[in-house]
Jmol script that loads the backbone (N, CA, C; Angstrom):
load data "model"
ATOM      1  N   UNK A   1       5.999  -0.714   3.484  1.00  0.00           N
ATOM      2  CA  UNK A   1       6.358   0.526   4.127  1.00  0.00           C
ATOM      3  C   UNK A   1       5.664   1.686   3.420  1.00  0.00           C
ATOM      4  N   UNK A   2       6.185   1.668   2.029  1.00  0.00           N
ATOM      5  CA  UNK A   2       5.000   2.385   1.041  1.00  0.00           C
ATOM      6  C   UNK A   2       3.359   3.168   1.745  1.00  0.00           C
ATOM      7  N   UNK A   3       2.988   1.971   1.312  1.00  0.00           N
ATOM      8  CA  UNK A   3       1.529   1.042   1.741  1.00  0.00           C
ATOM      9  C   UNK A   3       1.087   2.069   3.064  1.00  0.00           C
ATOM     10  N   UNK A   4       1.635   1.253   3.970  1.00  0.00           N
ATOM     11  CA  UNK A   4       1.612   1.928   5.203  1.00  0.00           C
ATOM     12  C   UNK A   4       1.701   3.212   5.474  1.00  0.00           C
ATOM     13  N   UNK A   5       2.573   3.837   5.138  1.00  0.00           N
ATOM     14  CA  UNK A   5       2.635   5.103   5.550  1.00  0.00           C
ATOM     15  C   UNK A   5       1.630   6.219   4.484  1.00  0.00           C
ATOM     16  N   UNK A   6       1.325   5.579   3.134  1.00  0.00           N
ATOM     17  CA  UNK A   6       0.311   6.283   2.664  1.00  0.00           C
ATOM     18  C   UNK A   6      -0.749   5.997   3.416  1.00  0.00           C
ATOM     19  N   UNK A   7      -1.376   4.981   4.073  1.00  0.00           N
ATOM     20  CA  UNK A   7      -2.284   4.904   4.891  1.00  0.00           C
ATOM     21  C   UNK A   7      -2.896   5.515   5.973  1.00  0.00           C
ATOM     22  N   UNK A   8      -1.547   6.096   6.537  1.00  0.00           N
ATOM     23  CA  UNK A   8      -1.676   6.868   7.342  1.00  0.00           C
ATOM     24  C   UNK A   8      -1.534   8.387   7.609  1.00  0.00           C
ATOM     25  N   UNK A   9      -0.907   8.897   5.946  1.00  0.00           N
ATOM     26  CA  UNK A   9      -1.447   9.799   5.844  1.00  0.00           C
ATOM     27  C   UNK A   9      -2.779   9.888   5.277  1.00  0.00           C
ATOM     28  N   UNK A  10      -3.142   9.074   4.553  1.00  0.00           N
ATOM     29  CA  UNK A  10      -4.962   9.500   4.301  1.00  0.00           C
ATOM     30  C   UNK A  10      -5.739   9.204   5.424  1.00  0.00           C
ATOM     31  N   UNK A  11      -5.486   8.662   6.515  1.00  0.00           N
ATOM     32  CA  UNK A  11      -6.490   8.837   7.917  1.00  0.00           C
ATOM     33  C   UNK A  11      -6.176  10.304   8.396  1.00  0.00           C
ATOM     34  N   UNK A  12      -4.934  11.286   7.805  1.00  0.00           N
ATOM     35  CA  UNK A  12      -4.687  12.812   8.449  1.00  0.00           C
ATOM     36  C   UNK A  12      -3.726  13.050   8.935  1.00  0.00           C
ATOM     37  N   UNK A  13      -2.614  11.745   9.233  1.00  0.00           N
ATOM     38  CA  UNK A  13      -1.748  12.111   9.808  1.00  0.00           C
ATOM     39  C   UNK A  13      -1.021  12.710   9.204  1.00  0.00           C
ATOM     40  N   UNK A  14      -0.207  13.768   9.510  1.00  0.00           N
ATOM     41  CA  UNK A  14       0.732  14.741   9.023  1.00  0.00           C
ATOM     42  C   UNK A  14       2.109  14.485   8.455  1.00  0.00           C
ATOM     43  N   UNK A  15       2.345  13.723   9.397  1.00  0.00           N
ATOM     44  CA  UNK A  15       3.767  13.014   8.676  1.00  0.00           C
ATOM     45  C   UNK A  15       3.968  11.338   9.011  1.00  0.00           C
ATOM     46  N   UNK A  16       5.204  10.848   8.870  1.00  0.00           N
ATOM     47  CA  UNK A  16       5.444   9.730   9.247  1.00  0.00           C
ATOM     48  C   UNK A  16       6.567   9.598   9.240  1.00  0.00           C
ATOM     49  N   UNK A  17       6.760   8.720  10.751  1.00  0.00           N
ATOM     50  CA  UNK A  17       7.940   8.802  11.546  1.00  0.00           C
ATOM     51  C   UNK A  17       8.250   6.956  11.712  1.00  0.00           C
ATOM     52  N   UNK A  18       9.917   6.811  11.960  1.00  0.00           N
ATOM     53  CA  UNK A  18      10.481   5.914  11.741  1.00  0.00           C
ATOM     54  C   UNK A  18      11.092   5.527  13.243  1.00  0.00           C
ATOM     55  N   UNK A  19      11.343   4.685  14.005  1.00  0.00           N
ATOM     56  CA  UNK A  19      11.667   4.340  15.242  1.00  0.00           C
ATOM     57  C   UNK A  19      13.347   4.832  15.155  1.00  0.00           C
ATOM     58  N   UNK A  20      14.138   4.213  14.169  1.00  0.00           N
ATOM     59  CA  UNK A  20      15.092   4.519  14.011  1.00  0.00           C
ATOM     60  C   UNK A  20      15.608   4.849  12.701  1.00  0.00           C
ATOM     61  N   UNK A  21      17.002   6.292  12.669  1.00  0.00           N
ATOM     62  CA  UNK A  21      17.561   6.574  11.343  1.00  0.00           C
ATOM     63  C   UNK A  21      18.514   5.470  10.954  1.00  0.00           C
ATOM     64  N   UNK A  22      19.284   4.924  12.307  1.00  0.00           N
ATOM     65  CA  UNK A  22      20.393   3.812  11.703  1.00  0.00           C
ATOM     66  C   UNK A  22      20.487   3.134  12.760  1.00  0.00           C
ATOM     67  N   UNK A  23      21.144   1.830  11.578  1.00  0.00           N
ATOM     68  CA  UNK A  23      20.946   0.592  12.771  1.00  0.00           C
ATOM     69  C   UNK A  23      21.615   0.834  13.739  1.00  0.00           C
ATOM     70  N   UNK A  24      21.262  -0.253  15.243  1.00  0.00           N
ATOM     71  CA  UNK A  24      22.069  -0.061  16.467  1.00  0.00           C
ATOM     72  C   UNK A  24      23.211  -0.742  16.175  1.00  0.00           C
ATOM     73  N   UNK A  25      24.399  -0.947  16.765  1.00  0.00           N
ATOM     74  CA  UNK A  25      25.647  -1.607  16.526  1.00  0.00           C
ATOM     75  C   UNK A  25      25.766  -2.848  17.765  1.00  0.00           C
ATOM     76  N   UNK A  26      24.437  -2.317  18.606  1.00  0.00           N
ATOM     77  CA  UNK A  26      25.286  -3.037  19.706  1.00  0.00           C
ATOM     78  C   UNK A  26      23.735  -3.782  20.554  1.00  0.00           C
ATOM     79  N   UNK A  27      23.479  -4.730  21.039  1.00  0.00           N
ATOM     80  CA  UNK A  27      22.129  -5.358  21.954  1.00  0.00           C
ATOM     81  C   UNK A  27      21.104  -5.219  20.956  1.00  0.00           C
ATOM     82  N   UNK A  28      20.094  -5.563  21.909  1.00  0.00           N
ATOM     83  CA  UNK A  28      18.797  -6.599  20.833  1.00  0.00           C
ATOM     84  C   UNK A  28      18.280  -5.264  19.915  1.00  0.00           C
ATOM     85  N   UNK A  29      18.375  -3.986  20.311  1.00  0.00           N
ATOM     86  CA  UNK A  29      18.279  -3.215  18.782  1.00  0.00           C
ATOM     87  C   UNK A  29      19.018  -3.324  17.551  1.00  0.00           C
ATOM     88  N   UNK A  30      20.265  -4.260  17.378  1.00  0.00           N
ATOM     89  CA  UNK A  30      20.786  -3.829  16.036  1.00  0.00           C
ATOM     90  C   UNK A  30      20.385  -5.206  15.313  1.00  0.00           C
ATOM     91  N   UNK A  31      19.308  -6.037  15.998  1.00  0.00           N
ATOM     92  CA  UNK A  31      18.444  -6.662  15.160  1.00  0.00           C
ATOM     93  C   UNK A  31      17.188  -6.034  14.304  1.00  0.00           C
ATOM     94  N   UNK A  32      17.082  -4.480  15.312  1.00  0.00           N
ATOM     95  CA  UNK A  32      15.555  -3.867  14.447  1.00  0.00           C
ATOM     96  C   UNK A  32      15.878  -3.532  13.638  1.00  0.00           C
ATOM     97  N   UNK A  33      14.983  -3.192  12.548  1.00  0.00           N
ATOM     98  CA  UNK A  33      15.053  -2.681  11.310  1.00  0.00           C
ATOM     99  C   UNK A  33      15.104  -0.783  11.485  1.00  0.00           C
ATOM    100  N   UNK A  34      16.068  -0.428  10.602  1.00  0.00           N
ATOM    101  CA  UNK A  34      16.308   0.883  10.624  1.00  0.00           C
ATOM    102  C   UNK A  34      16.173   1.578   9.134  1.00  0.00           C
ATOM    103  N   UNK A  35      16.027   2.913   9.302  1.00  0.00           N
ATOM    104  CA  UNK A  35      16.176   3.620   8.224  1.00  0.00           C
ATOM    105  C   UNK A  35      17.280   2.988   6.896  1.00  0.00           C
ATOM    106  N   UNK A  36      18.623   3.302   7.731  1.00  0.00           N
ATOM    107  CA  UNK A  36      19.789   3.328   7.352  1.00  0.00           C
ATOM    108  C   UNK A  36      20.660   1.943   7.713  1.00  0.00           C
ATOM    109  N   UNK A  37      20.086   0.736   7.253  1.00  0.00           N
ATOM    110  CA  UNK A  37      20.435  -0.926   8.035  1.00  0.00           C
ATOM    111  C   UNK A  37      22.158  -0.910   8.293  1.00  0.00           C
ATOM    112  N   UNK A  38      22.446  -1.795   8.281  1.00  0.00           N
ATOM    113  CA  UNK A  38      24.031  -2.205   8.769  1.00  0.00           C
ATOM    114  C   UNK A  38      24.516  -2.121   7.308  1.00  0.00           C
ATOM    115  N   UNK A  39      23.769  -2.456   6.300  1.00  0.00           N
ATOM    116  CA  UNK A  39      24.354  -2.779   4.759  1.00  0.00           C
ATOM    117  C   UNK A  39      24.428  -0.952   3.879  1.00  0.00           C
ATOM    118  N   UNK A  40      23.571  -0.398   4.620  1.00  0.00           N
ATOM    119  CA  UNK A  40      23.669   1.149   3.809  1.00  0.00           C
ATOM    120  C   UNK A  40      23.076   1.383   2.980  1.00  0.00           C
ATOM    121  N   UNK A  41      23.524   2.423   2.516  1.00  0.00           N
ATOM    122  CA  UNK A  41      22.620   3.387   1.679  1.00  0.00           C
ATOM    123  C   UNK A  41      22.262   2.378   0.304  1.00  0.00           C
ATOM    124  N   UNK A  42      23.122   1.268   0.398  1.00  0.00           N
ATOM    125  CA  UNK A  42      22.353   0.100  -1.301  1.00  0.00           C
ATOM    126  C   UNK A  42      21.241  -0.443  -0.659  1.00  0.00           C
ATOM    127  N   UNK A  43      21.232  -0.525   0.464  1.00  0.00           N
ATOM    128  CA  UNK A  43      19.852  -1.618   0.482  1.00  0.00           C
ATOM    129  C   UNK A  43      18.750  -1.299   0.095  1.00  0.00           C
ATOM    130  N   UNK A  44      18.079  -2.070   0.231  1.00  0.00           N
ATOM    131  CA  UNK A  44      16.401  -1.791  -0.625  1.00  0.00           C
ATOM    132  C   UNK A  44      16.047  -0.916   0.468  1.00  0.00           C
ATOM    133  N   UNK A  45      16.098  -1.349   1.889  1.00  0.00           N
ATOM    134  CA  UNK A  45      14.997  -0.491   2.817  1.00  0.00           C
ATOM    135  C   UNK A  45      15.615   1.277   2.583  1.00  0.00           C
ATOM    136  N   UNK A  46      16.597   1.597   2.670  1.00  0.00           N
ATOM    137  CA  UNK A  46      16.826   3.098   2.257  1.00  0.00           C
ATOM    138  C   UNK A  46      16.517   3.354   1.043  1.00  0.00           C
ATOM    139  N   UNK A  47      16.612   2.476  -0.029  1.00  0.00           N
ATOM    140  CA  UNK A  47      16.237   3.000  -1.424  1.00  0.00           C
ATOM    141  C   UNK A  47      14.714   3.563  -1.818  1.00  0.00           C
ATOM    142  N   UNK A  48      13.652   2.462  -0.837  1.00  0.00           N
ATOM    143  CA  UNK A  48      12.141   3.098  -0.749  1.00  0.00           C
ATOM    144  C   UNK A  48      12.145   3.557   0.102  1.00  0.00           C
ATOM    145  N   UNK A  49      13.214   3.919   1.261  1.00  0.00           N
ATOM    146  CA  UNK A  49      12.386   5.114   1.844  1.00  0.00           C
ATOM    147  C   UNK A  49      13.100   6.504   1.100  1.00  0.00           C
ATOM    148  N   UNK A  50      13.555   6.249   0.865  1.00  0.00           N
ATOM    149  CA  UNK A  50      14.490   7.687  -0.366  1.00  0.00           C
ATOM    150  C   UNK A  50      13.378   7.742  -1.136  1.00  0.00           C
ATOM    151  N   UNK A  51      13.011   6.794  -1.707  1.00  0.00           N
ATOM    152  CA  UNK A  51      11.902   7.140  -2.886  1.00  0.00           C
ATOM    153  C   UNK A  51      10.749   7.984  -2.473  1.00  0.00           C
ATOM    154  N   UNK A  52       9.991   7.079  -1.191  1.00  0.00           N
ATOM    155  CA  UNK A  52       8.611   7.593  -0.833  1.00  0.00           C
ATOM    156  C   UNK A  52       9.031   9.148  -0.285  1.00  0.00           C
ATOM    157  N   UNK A  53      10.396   9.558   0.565  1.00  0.00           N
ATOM    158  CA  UNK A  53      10.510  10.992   0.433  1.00  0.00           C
ATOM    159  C   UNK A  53      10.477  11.960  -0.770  1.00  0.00           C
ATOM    160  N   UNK A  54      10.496  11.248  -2.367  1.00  0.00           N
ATOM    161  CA  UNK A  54      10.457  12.235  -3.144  1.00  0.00           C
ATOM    162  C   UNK A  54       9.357  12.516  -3.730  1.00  0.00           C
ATOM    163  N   UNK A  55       8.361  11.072  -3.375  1.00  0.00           N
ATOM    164  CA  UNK A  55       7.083  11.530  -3.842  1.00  0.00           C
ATOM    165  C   UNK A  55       6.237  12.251  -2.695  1.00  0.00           C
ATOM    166  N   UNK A  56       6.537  11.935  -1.972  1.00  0.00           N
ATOM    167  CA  UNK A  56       5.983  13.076  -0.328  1.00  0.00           C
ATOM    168  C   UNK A  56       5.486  14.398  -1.065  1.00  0.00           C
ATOM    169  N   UNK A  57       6.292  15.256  -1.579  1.00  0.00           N
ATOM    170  CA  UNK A  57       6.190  16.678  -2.056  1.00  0.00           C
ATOM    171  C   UNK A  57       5.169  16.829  -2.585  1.00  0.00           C
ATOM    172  N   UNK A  58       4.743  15.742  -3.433  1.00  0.00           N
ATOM    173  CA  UNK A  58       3.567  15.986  -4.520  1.00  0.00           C
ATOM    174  C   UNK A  58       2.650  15.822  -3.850  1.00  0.00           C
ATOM    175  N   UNK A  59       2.511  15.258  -2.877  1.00  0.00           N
ATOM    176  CA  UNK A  59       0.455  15.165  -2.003  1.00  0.00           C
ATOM    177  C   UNK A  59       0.857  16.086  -0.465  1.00  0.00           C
ATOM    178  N   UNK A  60       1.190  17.736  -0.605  1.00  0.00           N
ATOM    179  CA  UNK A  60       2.043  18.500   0.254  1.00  0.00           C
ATOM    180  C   UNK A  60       0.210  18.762   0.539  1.00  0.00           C
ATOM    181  N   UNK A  61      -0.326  19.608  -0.074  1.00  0.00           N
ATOM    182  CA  UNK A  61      -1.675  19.834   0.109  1.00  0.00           C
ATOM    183  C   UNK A  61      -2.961  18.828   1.184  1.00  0.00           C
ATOM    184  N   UNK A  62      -2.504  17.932   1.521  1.00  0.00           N
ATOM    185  CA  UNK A  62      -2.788  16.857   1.837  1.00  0.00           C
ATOM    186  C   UNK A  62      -2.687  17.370   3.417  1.00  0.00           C
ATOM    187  N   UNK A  63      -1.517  17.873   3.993  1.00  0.00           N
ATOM    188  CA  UNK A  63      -1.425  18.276   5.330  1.00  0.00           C
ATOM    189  C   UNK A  63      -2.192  19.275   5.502  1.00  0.00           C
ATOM    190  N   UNK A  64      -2.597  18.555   7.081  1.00  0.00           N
ATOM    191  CA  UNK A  64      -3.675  19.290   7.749  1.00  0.00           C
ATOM    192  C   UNK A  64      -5.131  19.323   7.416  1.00  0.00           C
ATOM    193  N   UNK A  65      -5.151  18.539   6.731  1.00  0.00           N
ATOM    194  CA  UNK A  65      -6.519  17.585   6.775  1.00  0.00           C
ATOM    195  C   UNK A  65      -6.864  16.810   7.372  1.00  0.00           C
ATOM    196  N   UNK A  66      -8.289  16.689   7.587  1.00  0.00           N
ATOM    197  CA  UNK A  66      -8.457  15.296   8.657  1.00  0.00           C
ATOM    198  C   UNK A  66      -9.643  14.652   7.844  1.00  0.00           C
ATOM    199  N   UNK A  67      -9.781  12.802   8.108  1.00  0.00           N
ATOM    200  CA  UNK A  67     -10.482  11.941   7.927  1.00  0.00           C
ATOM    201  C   UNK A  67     -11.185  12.241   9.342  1.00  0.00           C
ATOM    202  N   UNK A  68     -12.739  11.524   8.894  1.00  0.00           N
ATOM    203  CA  UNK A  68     -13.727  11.002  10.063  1.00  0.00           C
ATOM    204  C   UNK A  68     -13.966   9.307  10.035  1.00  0.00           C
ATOM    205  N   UNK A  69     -14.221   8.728  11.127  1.00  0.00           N
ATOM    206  CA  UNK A  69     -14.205   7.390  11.122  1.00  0.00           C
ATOM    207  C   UNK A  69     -15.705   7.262  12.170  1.00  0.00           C
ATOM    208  N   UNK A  70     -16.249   6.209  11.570  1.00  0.00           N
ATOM    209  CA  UNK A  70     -17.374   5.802  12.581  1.00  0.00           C
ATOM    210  C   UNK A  70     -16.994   4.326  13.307  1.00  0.00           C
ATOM    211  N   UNK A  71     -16.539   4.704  14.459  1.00  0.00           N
ATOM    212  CA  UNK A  71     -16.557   3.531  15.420  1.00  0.00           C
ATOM    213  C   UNK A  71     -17.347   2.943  16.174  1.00  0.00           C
ATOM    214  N   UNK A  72     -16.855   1.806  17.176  1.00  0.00           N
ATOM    215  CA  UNK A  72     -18.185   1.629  17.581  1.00  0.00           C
ATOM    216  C   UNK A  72     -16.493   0.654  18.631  1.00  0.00           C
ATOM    217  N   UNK A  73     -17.447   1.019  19.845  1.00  0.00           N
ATOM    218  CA  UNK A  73     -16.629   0.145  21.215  1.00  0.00           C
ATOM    219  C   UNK A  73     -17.443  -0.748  22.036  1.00  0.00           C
ATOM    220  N   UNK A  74     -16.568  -1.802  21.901  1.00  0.00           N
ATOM    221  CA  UNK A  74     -17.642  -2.817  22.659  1.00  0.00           C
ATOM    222  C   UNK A  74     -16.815  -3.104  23.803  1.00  0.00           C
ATOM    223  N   UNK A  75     -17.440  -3.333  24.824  1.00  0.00           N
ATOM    224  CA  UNK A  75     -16.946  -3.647  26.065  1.00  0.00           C
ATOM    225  C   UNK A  75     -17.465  -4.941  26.810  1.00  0.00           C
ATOM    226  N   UNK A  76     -16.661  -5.679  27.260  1.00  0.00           N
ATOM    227  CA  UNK A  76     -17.241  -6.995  27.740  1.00  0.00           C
ATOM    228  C   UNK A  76     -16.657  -7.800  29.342  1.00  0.00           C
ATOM    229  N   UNK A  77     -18.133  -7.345  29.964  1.00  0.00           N
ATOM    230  CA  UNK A  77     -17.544  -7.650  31.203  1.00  0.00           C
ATOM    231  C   UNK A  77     -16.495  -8.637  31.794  1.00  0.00           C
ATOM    232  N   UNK A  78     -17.165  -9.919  31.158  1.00  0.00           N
ATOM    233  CA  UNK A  78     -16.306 -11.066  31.443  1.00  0.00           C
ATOM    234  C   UNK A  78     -14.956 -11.278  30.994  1.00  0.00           C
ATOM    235  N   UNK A  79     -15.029 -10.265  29.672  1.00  0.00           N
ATOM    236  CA  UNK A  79     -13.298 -10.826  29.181  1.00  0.00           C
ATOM    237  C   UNK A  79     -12.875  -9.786  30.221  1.00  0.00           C
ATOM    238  N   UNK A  80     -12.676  -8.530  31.016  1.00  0.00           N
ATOM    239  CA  UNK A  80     -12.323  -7.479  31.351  1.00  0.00           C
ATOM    240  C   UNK A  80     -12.323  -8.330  32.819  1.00  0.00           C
ATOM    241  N   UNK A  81     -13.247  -8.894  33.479  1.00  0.00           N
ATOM    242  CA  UNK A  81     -12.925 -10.079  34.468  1.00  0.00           C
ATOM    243  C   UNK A  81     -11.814 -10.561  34.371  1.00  0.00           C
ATOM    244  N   UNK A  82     -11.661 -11.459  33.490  1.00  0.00           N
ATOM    245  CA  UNK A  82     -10.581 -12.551  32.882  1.00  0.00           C
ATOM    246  C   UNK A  82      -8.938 -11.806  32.617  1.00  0.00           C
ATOM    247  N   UNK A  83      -8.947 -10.312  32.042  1.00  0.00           N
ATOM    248  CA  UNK A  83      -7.992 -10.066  32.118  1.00  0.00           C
ATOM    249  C   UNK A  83      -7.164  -8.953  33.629  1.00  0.00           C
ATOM    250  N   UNK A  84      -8.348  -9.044  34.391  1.00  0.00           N
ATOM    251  CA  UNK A  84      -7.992  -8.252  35.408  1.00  0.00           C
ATOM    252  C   UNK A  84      -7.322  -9.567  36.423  1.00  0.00           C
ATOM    253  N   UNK A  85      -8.221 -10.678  36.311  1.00  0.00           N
ATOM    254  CA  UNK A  85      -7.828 -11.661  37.562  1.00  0.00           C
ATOM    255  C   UNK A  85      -6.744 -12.281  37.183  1.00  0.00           C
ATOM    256  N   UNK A  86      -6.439 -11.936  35.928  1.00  0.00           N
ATOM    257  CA  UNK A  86      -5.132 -13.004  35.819  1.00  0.00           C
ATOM    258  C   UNK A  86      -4.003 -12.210  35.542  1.00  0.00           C
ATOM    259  N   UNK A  87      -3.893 -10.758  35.111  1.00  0.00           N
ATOM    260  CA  UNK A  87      -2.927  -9.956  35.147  1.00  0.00           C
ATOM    261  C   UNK A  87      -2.718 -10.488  33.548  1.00  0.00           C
ATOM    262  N   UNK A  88      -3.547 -10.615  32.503  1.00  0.00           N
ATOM    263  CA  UNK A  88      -3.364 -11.220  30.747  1.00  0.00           C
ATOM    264  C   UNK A  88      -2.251 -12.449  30.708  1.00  0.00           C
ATOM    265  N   UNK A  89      -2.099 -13.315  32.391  1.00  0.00           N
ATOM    266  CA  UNK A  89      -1.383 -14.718  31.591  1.00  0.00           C
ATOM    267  C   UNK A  89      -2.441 -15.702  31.727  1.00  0.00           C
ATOM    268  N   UNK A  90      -1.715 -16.171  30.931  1.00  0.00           N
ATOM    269  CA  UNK A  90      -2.734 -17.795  31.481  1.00  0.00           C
ATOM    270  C   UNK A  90      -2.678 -18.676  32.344  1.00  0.00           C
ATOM    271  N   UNK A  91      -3.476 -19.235  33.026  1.00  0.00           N
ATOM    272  CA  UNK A  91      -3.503 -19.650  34.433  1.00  0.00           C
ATOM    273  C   UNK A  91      -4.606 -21.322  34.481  1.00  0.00           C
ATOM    274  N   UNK A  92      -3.836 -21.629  35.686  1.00  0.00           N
ATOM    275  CA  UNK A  92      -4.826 -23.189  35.625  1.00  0.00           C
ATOM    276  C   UNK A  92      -6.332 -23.241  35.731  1.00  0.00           C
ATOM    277  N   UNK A  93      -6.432 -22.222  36.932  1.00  0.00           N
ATOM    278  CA  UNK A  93      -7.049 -22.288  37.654  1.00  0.00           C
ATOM    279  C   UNK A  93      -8.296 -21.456  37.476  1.00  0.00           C
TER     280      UNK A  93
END
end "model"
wireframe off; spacefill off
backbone 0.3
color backbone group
């Protein structure tokens, strides 16, 4: 999580955002992983993200910068065939 989200602030992004603050209680979300899990404020996943908020402050200078990237897009008729005629399942035929 660390990892990641420093990652993505050195490509420029400004901040970093979490799907959810706390777990769901109820249907196939309170299997996702949340800020704030079913176990609370001891678990490990709130403890590093508590952490990585306190080192946040120190690389503040950091916002509003941007990285450049050299890409390159390849395009390919036949797979773009393949996923148009079959709607991306797989098929016998």
């Amino acid at each position: 999580m660390r990892l990641g989200s420093y990652q993505a602030l050195a490509h420029g992004a400004d901040s970093v955002l979490y799907f959810q603050w706390r777990a769901s209680r109820g249907g196939h979300e309170r299997f996702h992983s949340a800020m704030l899990p079913h176990s609370g404020t001891g678990s490990r996943t709130w403890q590093e993200i508590e952490a990585l908020g306190t080192e946040l402050p120190r690389i503040a200078e950091a916002a509003g910068t941007t990285a450049h990237a050299d890409i390159a897009v390849l395009f390919d008729w036949n797979a773009w065939w393949g996923l148009t005629e079959t709607n991306g399942l797989p098929r016998n035929d």
